[in-house]
N, C-alpha and C positions, 0 to 999 in steps of 0.2 A: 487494638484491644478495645473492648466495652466495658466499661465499668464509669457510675456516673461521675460527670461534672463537675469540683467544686472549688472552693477558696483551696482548703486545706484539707491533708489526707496524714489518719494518724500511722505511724508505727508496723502498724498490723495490717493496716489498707495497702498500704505500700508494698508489703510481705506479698499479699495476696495477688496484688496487680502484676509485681514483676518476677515474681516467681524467684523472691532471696529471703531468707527468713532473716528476721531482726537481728538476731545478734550479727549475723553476716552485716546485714546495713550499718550497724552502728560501730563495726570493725573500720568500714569503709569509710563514714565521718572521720578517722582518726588517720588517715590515709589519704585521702582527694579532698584540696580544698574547695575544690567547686562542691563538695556535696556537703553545704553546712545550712539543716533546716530550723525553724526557728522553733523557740521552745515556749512553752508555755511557764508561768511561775511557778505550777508545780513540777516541773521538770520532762511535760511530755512533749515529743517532737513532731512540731505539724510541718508535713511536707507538702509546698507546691507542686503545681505542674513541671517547673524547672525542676526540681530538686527530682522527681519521676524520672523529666528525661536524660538527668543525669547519671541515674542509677540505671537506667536502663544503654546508656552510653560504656557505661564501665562493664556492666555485665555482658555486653557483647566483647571488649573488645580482653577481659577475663576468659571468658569462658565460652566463646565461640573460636578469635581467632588466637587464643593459647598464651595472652602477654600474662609475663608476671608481673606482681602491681608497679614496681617503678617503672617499667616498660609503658603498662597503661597511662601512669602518672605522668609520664614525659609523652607522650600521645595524645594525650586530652591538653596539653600546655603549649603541644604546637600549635592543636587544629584553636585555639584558643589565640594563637599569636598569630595565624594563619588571616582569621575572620578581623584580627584586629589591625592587621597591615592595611596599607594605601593602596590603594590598588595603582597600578602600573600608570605614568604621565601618557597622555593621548597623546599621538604623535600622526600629523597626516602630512603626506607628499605634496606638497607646495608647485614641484613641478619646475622649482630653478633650476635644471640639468641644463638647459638651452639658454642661459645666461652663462656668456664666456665675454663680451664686450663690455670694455670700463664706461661704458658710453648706456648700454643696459643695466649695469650694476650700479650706475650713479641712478638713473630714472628708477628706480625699484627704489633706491632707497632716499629718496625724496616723496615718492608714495608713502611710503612705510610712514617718514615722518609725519606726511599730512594726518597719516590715519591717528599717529600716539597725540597729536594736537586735539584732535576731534576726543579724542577720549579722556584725554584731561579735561577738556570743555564739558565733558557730560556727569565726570566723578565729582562727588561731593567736596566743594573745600574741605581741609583740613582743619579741624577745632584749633582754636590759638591754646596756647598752655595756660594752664590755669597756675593764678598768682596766689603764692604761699599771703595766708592774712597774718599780721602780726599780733601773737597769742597775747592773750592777758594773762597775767602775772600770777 
């Protein structure tokens, strides 16, 4: 879309941009908590960029791919929960398949230890605790 640039977009710019007229947008404030723009003291809504590509997020998935709003609302709360998970532990093949002797498995893990020695060696001491002072009265 083209339309310019800025901090904040009122009400009616919003309208225009994404193609929902207001009372529609300000239905939807009361519906997706992701779409809450901020107000001015006299009570007018200026919307971000986010709050844009939030209303444009709902009205795809409204009225492109047919959710009703709680459908959408539980949609936008996965992909929400989705972006906020951990991503998966790295995991690489090590290659111990061809360790079967207790004679290889003692020497692997006498490496191992040399290596967790070296890495304590490099980590920062531990800070001592710090002593409660005794308060004045």
């Amino acid at each position: 879309m083209d339309y310019p640039k800025k901090l904040y977009y009122s009400i009616s710019e919003v309208a225009g941009i994404t193609g929902v007229k207001a009372h529609v947008l300000r239905y939807w404030e009361t519906e997706f908590p992701t779409l809450r723009p901020k107000k001015t003291r006299a009570g007018s809504r200026r919307y971000r960029q986010a709050d844009i590509d939030a209303v444009l997020a709902i009205k795809e998935l409204l009225y492109e791919k047919g959710f009703k709003i709680a459908g959408a609302r539980k949609a936008l709360r996965q992909e929400k929960a989705a972006e906020a998970a951990p991503a998966a532990p790295l995991q690489i093949d090590l290659g111990f398949e061809h360790l079967e002797s207790p004679a290889q498995l003692a020497a692997l893990r006498s490496e191992l230890a040399a290596i967790l020695a070296l890495v304590r060696e490099l980590a920062p001491p531990k800070a001592a605790p710090l002593k409660k002072m005794a308060g004045k009265g």
